[in-house]
BAVOFI-256378 format. One record per residue (C-alpha): residue number from 1; residue in one letter; chain; y, z, x. Coordinates in Angstrom, 1 decimal, always signed. Layout:
N
<atom NUM,"A","A",<Y,Z,X>>,
...
***
This chain:
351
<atom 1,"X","A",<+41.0,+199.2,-1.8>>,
<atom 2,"X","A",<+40.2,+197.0,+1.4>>,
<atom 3,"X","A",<+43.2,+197.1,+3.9>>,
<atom 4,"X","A",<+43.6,+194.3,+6.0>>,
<atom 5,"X","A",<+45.7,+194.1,+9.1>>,
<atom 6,"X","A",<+47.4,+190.5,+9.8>>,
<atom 7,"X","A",<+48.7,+191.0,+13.5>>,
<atom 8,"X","A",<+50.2,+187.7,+12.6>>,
<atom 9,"X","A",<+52.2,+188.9,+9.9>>,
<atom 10,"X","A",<+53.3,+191.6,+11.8>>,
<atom 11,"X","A",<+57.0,+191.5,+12.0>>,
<atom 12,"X","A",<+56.9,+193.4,+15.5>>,
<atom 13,"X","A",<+54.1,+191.0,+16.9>>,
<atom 14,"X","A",<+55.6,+188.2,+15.7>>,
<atom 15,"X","A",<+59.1,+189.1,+17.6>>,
<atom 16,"X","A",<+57.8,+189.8,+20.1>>,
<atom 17,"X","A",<+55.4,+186.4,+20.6>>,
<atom 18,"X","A",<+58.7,+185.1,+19.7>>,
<atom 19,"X","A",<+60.9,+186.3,+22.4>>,
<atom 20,"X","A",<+57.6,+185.8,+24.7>>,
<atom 21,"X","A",<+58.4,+182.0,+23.6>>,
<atom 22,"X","A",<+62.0,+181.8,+24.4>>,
<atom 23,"X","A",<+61.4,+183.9,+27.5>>,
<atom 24,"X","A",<+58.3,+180.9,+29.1>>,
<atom 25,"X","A",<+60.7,+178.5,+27.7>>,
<atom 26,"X","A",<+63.8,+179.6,+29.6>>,
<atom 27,"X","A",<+62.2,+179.9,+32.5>>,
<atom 28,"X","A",<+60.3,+176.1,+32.3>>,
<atom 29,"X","A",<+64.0,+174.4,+31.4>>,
<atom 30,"X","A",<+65.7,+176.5,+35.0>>,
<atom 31,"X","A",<+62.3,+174.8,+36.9>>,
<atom 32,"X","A",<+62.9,+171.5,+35.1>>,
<atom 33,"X","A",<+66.9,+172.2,+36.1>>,
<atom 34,"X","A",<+65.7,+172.9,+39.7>>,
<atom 35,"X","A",<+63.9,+170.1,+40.4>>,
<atom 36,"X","A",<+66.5,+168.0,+38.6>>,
<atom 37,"X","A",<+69.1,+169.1,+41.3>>,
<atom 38,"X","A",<+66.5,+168.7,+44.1>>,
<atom 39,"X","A",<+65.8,+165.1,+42.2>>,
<atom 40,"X","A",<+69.3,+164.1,+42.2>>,
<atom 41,"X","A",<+70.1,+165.4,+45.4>>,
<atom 42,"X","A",<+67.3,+163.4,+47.1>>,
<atom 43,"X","A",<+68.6,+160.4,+45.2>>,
<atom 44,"X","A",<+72.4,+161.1,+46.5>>,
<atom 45,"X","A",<+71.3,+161.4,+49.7>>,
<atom 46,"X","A",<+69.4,+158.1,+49.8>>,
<atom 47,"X","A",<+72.9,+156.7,+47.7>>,
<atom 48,"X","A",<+74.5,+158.2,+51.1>>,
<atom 49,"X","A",<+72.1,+156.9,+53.5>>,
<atom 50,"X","A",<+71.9,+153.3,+52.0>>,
<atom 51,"X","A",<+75.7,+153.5,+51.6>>,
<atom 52,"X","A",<+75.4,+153.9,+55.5>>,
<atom 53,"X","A",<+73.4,+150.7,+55.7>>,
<atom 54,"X","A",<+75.3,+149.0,+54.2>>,
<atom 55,"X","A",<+78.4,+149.6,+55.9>>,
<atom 56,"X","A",<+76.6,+148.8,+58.9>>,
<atom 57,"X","A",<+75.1,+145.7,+57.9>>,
<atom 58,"X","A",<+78.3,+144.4,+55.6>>,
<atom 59,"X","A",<+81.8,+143.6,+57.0>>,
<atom 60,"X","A",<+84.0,+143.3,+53.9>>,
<atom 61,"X","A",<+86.6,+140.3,+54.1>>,
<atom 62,"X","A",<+89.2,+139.1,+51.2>>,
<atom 63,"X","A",<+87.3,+139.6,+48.6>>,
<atom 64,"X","A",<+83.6,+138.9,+49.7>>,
<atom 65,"X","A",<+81.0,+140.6,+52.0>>,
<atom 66,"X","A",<+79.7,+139.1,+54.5>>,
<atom 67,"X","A",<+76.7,+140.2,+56.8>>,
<atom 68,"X","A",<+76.7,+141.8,+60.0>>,
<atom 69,"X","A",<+73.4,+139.8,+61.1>>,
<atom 70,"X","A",<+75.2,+136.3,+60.4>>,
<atom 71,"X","A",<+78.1,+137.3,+62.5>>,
<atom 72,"X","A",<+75.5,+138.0,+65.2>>,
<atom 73,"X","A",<+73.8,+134.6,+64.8>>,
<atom 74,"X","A",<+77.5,+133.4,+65.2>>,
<atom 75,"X","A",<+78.5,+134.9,+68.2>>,
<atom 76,"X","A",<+75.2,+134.3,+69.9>>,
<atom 77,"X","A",<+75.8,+130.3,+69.0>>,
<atom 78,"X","A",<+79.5,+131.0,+70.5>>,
<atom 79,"X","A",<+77.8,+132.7,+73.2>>,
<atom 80,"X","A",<+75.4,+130.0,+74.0>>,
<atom 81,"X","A",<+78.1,+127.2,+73.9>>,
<atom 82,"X","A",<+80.6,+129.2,+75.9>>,
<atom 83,"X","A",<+77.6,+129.4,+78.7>>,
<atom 84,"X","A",<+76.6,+125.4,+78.0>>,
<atom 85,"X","A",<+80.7,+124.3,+78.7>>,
<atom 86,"X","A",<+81.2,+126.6,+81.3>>,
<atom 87,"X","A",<+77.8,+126.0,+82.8>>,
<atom 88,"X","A",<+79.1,+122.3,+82.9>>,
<atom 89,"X","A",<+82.8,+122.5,+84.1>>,
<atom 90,"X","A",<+80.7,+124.7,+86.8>>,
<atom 91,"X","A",<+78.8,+122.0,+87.6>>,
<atom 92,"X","A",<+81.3,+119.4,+87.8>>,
<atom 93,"X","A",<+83.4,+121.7,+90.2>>,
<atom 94,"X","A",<+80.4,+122.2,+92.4>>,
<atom 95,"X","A",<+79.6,+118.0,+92.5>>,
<atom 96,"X","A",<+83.2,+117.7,+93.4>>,
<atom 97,"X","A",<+83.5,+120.2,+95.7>>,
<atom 98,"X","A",<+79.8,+118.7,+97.0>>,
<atom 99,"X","A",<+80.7,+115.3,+96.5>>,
<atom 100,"X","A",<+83.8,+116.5,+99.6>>,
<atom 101,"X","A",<+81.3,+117.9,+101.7>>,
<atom 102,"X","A",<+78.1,+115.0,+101.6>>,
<atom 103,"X","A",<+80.1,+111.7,+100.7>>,
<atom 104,"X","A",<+78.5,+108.8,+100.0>>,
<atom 105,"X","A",<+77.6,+107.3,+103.0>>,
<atom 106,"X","A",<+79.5,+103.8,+103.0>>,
<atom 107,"X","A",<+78.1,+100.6,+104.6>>,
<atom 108,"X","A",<+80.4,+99.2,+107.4>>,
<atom 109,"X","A",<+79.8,+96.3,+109.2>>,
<atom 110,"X","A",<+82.2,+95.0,+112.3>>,
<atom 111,"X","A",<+82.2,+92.1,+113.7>>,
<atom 112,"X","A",<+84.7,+90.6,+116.6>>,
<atom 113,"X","A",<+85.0,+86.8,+117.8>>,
<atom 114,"X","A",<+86.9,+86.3,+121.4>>,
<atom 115,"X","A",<+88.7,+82.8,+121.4>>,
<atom 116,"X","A",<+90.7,+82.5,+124.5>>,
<atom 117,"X","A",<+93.0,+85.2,+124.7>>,
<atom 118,"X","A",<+92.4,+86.8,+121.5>>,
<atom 119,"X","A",<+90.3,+88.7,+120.1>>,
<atom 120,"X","A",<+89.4,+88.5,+115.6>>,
<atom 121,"X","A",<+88.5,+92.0,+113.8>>,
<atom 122,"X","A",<+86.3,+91.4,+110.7>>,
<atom 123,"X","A",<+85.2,+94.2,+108.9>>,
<atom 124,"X","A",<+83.5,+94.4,+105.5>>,
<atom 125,"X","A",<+82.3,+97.5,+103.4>>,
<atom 126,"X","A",<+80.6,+98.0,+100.2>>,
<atom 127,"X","A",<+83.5,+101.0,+99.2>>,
<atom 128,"X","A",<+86.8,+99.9,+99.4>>,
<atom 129,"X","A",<+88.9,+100.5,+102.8>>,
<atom 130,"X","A",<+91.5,+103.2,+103.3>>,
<atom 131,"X","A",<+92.6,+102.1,+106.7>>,
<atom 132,"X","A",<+91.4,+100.9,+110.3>>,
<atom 133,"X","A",<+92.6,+101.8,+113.4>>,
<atom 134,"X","A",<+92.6,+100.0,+116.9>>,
<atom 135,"X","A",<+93.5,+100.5,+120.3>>,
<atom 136,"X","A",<+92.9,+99.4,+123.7>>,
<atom 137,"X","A",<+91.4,+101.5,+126.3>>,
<atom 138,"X","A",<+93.7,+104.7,+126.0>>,
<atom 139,"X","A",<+96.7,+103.1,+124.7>>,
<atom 140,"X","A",<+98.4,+103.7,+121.5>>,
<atom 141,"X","A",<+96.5,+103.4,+118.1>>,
<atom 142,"X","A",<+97.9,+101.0,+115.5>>,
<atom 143,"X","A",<+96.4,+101.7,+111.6>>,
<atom 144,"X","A",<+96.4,+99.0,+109.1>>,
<atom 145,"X","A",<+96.3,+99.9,+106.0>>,
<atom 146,"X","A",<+93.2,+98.3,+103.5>>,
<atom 147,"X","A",<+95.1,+98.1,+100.2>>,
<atom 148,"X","A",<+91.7,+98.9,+98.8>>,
<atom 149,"X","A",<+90.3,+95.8,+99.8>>,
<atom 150,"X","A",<+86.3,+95.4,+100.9>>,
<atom 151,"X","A",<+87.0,+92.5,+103.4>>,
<atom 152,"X","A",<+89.8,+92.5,+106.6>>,
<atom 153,"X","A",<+90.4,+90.0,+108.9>>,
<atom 154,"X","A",<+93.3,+90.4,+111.9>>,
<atom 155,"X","A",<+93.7,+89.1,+115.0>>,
<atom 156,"X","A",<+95.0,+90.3,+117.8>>,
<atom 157,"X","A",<+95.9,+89.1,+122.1>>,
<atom 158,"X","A",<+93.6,+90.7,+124.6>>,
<atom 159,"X","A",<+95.7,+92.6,+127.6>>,
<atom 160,"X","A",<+94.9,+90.8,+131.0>>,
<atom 161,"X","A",<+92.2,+92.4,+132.9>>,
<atom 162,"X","A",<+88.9,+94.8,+131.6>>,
<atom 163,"X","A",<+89.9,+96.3,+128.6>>,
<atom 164,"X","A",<+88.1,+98.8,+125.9>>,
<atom 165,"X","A",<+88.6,+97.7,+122.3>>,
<atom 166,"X","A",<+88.5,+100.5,+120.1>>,
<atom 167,"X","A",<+87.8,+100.3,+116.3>>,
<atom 168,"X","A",<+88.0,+103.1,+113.7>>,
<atom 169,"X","A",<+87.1,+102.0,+110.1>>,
<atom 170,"X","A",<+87.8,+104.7,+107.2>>,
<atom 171,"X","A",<+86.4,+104.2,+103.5>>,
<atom 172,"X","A",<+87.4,+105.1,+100.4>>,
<atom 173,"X","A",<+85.7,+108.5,+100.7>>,
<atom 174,"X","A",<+87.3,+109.3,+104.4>>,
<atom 175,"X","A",<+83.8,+108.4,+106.1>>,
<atom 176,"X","A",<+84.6,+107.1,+109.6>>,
<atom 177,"X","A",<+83.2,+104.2,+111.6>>,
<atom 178,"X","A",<+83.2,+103.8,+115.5>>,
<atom 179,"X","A",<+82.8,+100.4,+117.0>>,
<atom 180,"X","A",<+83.8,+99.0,+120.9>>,
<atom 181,"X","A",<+83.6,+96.5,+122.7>>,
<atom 182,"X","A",<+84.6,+95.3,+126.3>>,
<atom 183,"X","A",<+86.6,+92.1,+127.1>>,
<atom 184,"X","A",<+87.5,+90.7,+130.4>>,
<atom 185,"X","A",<+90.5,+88.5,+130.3>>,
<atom 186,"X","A",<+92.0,+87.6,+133.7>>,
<atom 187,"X","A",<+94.9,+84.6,+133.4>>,
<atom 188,"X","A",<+97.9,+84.0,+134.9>>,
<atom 189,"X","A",<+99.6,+82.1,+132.4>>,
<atom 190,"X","A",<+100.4,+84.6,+129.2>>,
<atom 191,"X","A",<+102.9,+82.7,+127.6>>,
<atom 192,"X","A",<+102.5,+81.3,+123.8>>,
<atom 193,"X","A",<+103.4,+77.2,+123.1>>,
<atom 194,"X","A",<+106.5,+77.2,+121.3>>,
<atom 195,"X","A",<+106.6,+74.9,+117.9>>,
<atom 196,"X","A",<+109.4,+73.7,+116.7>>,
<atom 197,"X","A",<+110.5,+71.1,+113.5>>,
<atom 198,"X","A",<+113.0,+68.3,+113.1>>,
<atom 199,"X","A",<+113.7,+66.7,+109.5>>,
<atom 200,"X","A",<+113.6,+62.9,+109.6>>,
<atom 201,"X","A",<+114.2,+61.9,+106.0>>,
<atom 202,"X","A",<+111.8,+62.4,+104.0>>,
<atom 203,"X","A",<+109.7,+63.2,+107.4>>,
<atom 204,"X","A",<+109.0,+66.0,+109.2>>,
<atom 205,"X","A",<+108.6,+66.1,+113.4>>,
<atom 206,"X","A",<+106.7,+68.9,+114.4>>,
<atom 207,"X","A",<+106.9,+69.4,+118.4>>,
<atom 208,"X","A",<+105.2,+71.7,+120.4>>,
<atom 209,"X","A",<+105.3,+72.7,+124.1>>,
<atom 210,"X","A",<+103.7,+74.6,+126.8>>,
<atom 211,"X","A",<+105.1,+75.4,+130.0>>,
<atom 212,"X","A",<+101.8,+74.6,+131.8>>,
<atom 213,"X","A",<+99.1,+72.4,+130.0>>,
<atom 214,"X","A",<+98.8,+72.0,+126.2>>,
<atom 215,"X","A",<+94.9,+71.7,+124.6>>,
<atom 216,"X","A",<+95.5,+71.0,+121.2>>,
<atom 217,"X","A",<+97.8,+71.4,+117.8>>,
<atom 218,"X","A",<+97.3,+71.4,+113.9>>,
<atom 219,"X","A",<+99.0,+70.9,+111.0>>,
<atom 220,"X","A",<+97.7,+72.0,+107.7>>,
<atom 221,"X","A",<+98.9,+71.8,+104.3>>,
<atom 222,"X","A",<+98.3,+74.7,+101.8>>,
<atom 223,"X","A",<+94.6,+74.9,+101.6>>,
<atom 224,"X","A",<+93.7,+71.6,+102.9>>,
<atom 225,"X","A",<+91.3,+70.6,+105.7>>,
<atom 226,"X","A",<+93.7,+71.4,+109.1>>,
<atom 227,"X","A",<+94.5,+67.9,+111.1>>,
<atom 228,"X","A",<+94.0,+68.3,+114.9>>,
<atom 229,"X","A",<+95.5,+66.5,+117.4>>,
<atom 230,"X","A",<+94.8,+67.1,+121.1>>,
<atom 231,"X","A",<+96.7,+66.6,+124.0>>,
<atom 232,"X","A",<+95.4,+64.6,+126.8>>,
<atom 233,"X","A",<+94.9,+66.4,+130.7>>,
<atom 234,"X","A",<+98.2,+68.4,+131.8>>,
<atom 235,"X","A",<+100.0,+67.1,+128.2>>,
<atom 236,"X","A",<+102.8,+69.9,+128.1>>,
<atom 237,"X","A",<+104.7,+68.2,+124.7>>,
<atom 238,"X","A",<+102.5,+67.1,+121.1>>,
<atom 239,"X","A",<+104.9,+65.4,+118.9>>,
<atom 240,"X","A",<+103.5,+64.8,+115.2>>,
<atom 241,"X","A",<+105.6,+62.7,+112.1>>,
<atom 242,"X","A",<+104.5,+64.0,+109.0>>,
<atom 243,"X","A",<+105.2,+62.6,+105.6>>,
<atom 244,"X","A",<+106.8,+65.2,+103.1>>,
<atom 245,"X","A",<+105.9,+65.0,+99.4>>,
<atom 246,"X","A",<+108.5,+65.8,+96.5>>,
<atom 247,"X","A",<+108.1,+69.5,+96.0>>,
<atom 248,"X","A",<+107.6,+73.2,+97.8>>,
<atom 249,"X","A",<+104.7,+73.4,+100.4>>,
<atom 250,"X","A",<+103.2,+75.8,+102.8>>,
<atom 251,"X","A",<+102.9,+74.1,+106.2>>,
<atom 252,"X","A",<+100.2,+75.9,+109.4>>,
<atom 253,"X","A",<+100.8,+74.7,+112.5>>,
<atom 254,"X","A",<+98.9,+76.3,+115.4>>,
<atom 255,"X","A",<+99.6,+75.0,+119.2>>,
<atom 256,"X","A",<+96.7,+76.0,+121.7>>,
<atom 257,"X","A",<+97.2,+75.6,+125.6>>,
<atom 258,"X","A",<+95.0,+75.5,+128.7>>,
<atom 259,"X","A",<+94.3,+78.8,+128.8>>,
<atom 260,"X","A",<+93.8,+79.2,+125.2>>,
<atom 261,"X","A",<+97.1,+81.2,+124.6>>,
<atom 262,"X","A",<+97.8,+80.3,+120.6>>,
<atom 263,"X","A",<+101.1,+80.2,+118.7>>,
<atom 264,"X","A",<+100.9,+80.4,+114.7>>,
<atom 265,"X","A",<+104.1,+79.6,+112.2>>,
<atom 266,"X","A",<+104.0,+78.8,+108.7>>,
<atom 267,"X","A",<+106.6,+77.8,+107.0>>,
<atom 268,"X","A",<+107.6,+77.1,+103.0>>,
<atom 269,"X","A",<+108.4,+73.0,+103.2>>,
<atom 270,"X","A",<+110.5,+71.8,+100.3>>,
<atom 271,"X","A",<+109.9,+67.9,+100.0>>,
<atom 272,"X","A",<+112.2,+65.8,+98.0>>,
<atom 273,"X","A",<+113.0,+62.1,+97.5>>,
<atom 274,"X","A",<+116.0,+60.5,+99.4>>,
<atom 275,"X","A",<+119.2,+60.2,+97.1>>,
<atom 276,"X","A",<+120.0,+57.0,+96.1>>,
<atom 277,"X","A",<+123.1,+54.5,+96.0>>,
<atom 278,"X","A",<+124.9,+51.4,+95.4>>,
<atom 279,"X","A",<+128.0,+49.3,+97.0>>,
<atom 280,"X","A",<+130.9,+47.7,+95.5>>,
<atom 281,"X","A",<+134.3,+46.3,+95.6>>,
<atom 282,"X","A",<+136.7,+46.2,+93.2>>,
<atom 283,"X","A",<+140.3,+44.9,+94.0>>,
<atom 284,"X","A",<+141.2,+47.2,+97.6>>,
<atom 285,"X","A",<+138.6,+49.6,+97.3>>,
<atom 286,"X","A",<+134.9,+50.3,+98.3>>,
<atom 287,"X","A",<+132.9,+52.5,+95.3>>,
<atom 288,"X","A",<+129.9,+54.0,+96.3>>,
<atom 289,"X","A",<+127.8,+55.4,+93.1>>,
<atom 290,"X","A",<+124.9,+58.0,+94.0>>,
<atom 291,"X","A",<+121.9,+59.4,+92.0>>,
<atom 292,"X","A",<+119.9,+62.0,+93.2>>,
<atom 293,"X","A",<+117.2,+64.0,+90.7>>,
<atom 294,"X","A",<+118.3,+67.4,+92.1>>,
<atom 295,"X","A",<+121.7,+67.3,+93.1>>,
<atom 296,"X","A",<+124.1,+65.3,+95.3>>,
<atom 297,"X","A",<+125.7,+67.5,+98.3>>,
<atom 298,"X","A",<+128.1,+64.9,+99.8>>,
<atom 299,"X","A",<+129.0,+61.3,+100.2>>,
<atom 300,"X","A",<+130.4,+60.2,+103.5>>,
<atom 301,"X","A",<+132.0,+56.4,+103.7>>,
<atom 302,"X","A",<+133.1,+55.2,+107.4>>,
<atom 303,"X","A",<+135.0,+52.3,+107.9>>,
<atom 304,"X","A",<+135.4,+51.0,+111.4>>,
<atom 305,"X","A",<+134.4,+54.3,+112.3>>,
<atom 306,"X","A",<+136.4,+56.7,+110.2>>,
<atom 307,"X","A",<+135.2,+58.8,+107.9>>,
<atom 308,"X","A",<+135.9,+59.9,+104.7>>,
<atom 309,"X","A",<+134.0,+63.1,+103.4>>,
<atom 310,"X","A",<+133.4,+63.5,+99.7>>,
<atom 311,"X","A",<+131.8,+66.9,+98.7>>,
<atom 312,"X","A",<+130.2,+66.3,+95.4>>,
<atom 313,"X","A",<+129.0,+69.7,+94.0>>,
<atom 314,"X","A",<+125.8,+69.2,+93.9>>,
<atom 315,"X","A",<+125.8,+66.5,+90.8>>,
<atom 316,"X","A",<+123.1,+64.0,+90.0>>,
<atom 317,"X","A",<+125.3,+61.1,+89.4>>,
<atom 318,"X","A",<+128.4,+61.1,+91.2>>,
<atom 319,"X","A",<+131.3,+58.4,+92.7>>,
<atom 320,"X","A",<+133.3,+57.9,+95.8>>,
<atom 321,"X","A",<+135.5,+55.4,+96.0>>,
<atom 322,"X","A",<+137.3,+54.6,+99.3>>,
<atom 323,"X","A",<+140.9,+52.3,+99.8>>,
<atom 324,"X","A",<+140.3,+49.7,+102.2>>,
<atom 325,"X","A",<+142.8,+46.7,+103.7>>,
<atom 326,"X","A",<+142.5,+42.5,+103.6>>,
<atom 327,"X","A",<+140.1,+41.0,+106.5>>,
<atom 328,"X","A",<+136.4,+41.9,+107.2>>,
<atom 329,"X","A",<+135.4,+45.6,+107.9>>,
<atom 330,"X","A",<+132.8,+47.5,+109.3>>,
<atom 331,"X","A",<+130.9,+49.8,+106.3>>,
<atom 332,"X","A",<+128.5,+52.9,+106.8>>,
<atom 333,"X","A",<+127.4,+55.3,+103.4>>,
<atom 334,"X","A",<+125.5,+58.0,+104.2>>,
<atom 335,"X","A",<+124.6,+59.8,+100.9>>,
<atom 336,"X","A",<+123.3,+63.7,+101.3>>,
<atom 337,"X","A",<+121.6,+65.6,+98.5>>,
<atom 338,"X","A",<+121.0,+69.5,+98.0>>,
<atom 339,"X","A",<+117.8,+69.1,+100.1>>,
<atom 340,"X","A",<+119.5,+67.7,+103.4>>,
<atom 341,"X","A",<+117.6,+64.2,+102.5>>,
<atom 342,"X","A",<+119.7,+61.7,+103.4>>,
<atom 343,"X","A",<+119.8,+57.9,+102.5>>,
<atom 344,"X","A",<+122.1,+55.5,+104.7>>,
<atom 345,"X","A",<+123.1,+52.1,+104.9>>,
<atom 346,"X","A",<+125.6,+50.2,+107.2>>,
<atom 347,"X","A",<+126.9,+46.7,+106.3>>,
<atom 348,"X","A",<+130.3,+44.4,+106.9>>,
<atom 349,"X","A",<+132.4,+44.1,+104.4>>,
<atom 350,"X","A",<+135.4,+41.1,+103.9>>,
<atom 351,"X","A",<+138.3,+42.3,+101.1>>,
***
């Protein structure tokens, strides 16, 4: 009989490869658990870390995310144009506050003409004129004003004796300009020609006098060419008739004596045609009918000397009518309109 030994089939061997089994496998699946936990750990912390991130990198707003480096790029933009406007107002601010202190430097040019006993200021600039100033030797300034013109021409007398003109011209940006200039002026006579005007119909007299010796006058009309007429040696009275046309007119006249002394006056001139009129009779009584194209101030009838006023109103057509007796009478209309023309006629009259 052969006995054979099966270690396999041995029920102790085999329980106890068995619990060897259970014990190797335990132990792998708490390694495999281990590293699990370490796995998942690892993986939590990155969760953790990246979580981090992105709370750093993501600003949540409403409902959607928006990134941290795009709001950078945005404010640096805002940045950039914050410096680029300021950096400009800056700039204007510093040309204005320049532009105070180094003005443009203006061209001036002044320019003075002696005619007698006066003296003409012309000044001229490329920027327009604030003011000027002028004064003679230490006297008292007197300023006109520019009224933001580029061109200024005035004219002023020259004091007797050796006088110092001074002239201060300020621009538009407050440069100033010195100018002077002596003038000698030594006369005894000081005293103006004195012009004066007399209506003659539809004339004008113009007269002017001098106490010592005239030199010349002129009359000008508007912008026409002046007409000069000049007196002869030691004339001391120019009389000039002028014709005066229908409507309103500027009228110069300038009288100029010996020693160049100079009166100016303009006057407004309203020109208008004489009224006119007609005489008749009917029965007793003299009728007088005036026209006049702008009004008819009065009609005045004399007979043999008396007068008999009618004020009309200003009317363009208007009647006077005057009672006179039998025999032959002496007759004078004068018809006046709104202008002071005035249209006369004297003639003898039977009834």
């Amino acid at each position: 009989m052969n006995l054979i030994l099966n270690t396999n089939n041995n029920p102790n061997d085999e329980q106890q490869k068995n619990e060897t089994n259970k014990a190797k496998q335990h132990k792998l699946t708490s390694n495999n658990l281990y590293n699990k936990i370490q796995e998942n750990k690892d993986i939590s912390n990155r969760i953790t870390k990246e979580r981090t991130n992105n709370l750093n990198n993501y600003k949540f707003i409403g409902n959607t995310y928006s990134q941290k480096t795009d709001i950078v790029k945005v404010m640096r933009i805002f940045a950039i144009a914050c410096i680029v406007i300021g950096t400009i107002i800056t700039s204007k601010s510093v040309y204005a506050l320049t532009l105070g202190k180094t003005k443009p430097k203006d061209t001036v040019q002044v320019s003075t003409e002696k005619m007698g006993k006066e003296v003409t200021i012309s000044i001229s600039t490329q920027y327009p004129i604030k003011e000027f100033r002028y004064r003679w030797n230490d006297g008292e300034e007197t300023e006109i004003k520019g009224n933001e013109t580029v061109d200024i021409t005035k004219t002023i007398d020259i004091p007797n004796g050796n006088n110092v003109l001074n002239i201060t011209v300020i621009d538009y940006y407050g440069n100033r300009t010195e100018y002077q200039k002596t003038y000698l002026y030594e006369s005894s006579d000081v005293v103006k020609p004195t012009i004066r005007f007399e209506k003659l119909g539809t004339k004008l007299r113009i007269i002017a006098n001098d106490e010592t010796a005239l030199l010349y006058m002129t009359y000008q009309w508007n912008d026409e060419e002046p007409i000069r007429k000049d007196a002869t040696e030691g004339e001391t009275e120019l009389v000039e008739e002028i014709e005066v046309e229908k409507g309103r007119g500027k009228l110069t006249v300038i009288a100029v004596d010996k020693e160049e002394n100079k009166e100016t006056i303009t006057r407004t001139i309203v020109g208008a045609n004489k009224p006119t009129f007609t005489i008749d009779a009917e029965q007793n009584n003299l009728v007088v009918k005036a026209k006049d194209d702008d009004g008819i101030k009065n009609i005045s009838i004399f007979v043999d000397g008396k007068e008999n006023k009618f004020e009309q109103n200003n009317l363009k057509e208007a009647t006077a009518k005057v009672e006179i007796g039998q025999g032959t009478h002496l007759i004078k209309v004068v018809v006046t309109n709104i202008n002071d023309q005035e249209a006369t006629r004297e003639l003898r009259a039977t009834i």
